[in-house]
C-alpha positions in Angstrom: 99.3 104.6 -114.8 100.9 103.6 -111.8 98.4 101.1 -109.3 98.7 103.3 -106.6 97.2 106.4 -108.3 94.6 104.1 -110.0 93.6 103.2 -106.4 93.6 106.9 -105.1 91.7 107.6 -108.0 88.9 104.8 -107.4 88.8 106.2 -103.5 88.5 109.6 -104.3 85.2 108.6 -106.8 83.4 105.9 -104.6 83.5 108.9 -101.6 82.5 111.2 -104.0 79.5 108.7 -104.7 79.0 108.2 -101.5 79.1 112.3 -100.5 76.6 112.3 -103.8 74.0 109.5 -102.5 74.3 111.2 -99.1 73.5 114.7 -100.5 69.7 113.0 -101.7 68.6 111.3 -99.1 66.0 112.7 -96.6 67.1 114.1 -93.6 66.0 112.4 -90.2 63.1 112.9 -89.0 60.7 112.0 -85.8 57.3 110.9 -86.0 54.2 110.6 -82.7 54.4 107.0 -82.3 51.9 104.4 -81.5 52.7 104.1 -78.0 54.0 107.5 -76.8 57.7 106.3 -76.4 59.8 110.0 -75.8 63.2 108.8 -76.5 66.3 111.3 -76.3 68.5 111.0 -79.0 71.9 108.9 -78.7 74.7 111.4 -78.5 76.3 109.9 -81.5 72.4 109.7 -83.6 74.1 112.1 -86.1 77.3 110.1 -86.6 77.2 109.0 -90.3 77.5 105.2 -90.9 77.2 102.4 -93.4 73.3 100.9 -92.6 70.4 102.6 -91.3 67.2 100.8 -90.1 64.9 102.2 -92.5 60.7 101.5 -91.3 58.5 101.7 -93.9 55.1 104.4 -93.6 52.4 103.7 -95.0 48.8 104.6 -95.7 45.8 102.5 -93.7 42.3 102.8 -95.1 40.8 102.1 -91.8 40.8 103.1 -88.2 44.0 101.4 -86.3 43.0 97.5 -85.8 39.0 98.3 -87.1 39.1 97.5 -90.9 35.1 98.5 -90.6 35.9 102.4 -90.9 37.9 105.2 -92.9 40.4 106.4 -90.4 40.7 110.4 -90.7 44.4 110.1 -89.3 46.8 111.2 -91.6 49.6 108.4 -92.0 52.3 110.9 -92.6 52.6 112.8 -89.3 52.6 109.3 -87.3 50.8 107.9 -84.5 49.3 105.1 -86.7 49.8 101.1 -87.8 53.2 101.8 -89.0 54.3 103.5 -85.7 54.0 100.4 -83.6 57.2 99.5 -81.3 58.8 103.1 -83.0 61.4 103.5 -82.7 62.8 101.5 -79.4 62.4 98.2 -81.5 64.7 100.0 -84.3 67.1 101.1 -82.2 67.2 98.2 -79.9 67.9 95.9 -83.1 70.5 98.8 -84.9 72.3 98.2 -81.2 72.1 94.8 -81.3 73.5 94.7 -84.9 76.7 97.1 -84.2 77.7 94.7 -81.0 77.1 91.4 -82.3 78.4 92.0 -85.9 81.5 94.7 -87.9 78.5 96.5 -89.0 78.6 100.5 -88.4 74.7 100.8 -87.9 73.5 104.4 -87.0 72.0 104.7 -83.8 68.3 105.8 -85.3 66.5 104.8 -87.6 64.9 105.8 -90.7 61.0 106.9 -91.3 61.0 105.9 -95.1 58.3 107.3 -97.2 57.5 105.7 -101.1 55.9 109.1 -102.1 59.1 110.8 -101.0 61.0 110.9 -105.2 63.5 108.6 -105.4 64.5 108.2 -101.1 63.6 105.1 -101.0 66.4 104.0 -103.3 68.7 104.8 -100.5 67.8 102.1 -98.1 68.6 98.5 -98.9 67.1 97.3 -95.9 63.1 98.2 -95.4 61.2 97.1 -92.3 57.1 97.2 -92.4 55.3 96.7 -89.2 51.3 95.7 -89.0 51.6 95.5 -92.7 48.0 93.7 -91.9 46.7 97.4 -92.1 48.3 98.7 -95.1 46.9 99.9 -98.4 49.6 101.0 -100.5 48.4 103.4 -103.6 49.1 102.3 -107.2 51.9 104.9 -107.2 53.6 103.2 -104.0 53.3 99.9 -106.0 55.1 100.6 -108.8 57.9 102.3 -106.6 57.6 99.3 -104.3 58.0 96.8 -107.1 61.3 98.8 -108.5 62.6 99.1 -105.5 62.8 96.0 -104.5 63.4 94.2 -108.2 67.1 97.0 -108.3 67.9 95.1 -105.2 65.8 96.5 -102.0 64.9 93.8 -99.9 61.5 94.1 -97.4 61.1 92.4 -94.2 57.9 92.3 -92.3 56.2 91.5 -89.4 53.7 91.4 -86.5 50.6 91.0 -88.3 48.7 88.1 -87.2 45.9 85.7 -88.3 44.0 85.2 -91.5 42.2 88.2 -91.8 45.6 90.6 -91.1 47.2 88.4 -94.4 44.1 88.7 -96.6 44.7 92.4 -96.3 48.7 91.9 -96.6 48.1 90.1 -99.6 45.8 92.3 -101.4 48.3 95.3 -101.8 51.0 92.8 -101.3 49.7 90.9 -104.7 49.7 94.1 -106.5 53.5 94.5 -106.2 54.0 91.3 -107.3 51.0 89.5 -109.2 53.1 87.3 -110.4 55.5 86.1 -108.2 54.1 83.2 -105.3 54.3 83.8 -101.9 56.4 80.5 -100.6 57.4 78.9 -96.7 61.1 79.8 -96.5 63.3 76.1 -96.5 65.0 75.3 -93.2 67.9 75.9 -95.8 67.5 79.1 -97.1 70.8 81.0 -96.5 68.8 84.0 -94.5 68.5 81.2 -91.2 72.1 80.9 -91.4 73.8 84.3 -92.6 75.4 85.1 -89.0 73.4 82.6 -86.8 72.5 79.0 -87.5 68.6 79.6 -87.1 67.3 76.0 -86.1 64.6 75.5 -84.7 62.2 79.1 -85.2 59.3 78.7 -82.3 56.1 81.5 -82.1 57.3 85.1 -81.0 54.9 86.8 -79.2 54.0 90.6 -78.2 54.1 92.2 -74.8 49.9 90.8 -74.6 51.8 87.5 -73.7 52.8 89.4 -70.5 49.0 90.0 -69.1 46.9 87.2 -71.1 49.6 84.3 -70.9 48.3 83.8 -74.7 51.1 83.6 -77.6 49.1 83.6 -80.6 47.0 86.6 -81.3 43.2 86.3 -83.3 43.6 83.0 -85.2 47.0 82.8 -85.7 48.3 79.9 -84.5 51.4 78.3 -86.4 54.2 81.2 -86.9 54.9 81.1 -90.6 58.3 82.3 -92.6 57.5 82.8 -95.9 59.3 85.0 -98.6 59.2 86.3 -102.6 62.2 85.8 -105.0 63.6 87.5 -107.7 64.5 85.5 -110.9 68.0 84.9 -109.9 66.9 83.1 -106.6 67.5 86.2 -104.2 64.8 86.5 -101.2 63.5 90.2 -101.9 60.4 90.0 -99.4 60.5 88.1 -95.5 57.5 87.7 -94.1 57.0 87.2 -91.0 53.5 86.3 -90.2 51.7 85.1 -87.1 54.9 86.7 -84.8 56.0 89.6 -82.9 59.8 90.2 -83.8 59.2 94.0 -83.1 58.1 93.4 -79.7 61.1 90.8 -79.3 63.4 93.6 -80.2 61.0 96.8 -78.3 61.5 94.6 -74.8 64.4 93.4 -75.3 65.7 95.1 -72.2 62.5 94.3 -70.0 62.7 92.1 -67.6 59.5 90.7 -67.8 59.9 89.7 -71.2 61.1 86.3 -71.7 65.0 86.4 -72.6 64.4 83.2 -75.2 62.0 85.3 -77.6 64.3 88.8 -77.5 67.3 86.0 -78.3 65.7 84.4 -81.1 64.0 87.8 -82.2 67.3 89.4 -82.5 69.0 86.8 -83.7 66.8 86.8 -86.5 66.4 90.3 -87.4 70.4 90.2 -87.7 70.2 87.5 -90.0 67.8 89.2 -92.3 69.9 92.3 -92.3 73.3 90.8 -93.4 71.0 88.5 -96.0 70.1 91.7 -97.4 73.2 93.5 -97.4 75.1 90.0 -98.6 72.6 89.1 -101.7 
């Protein structure tokens, strides 16, 4: 068979795959968000592209930062833990992504939901935010754990402090009971996929603006830490004792110290082509 039509061939089946995967995955969708941002959509939000900023909801088993009671929100119409900086941080990094890199990153995000059949499977990138409030159900976990062992990678962040990653860890553990949590090498290829990632200093939130305090409770040293597979691939960056979501949220606010939204974005970047690379 002549190579040409062996390559028409192989173009006409990968966009038919592509059509295929399209056709199953949820549509988008808008969720209340934690602090009232009323965004219009970008004129070009339904333009179809190849990476999506995909945030991860979740359920919280207590009232938003008060582990002490049962919250009687319900998780799935918004306006909870995993609807902080949503969604100007998401698009503020998609932005950032499409001008400093080739990528063809849609203009909005993603609300990704592991109860949702197989959607998840869709989104090779996954952000969680406040994961220092989450409880994920034993039928999230096993959809978690396959996710991310087919190939999904997880990044979180802003969650801050040793009693925020005691409650990480618990559902975090359940995933993968198994597998340590480790501090991430100055040489692990994800500081250095795009930009050379030296020197990483503490991120803080917008509370830096008013209290002049980086840290927030008793998180005092910003720590990179990470899960592997057992082939040496980073499936889970954690980002603990920062603020990359605020980084990205205030990126174009003046007050906001330029050097944090730079080394915020320069980061989130990083992590993105890591997990569209490996």
């Amino acid at each position: 068979m002549p190579t040409r039509r062996i390559l028409v061939i192989i173009a006409f089946a990968c966009a038919s795959l592509v059509c295929t995967l399209s056709a199953f995955q949820m549509p988008f969708r808008e969720y209340p968000g934690w602090e009232h941002y009323d965004l219009p959509l970008p004129p070009d939000w339904q333009e179809k592209s190849e990476w999506v900023f995909a945030r991860l909801m979740y359920p919280t088993y207590s009232r938003p930062f008060d582990r002490q009671f049962k919250s009687f929100t319900d998780w799935k119409r918004g306006y909870i833990n995993w609807t902080i900086d949503y969604p100007k941080s998401d698009r503020h990094l998609s932005e950032a992504l499409r001008r400093l890199t080739h990528v063809h990153a849609r203009s909005v995000e993603q609300p990704v939901d592991l109860d949702d059949g197989d959607d998840v499977y869709n989104w090779p990138f996954l952000y969680g935010v406040e994961v220092g409030h989450w409880q994920l159900t034993d039928s999230q976990v096993a959809k978690f754990r396959d996710y991310l062992l087919r190939g999904g990678f997880f990044m979180c962040d802003d969650f801050h402090g040793t009693q925020e990653w005691s409650v990480f860890t618990e559902s975090m553990r359940k995933v993968f009971p198994d597998r340590p949590i480790v501090d991430l090498p100055e040489n692990e290829a994800i500081f250095h996929t795009v930009f050379d990632v030296g020197t990483k200093f503490q991120v803080p939130g917008l509370q830096f603006l008013y209290t002049g305090s980086i840290p927030e409770k008793d998180g005092f040293e910003a720590r990179w830490r990470g899960i592997y597979d057992d082939h040496g691939r980073l499936m889970v960056a954690i980002c603990h004792n920062v603020d990359l979501g605020d980084s990205w949220e205030h990126a174009d606010n003046p007050e906001y110290p330029e050097k944090y939204s730079s080394l915020g974005l320069r980061i989130g970047i990083n992590y993105i082509i890591y997990a569209m690379t490996h």
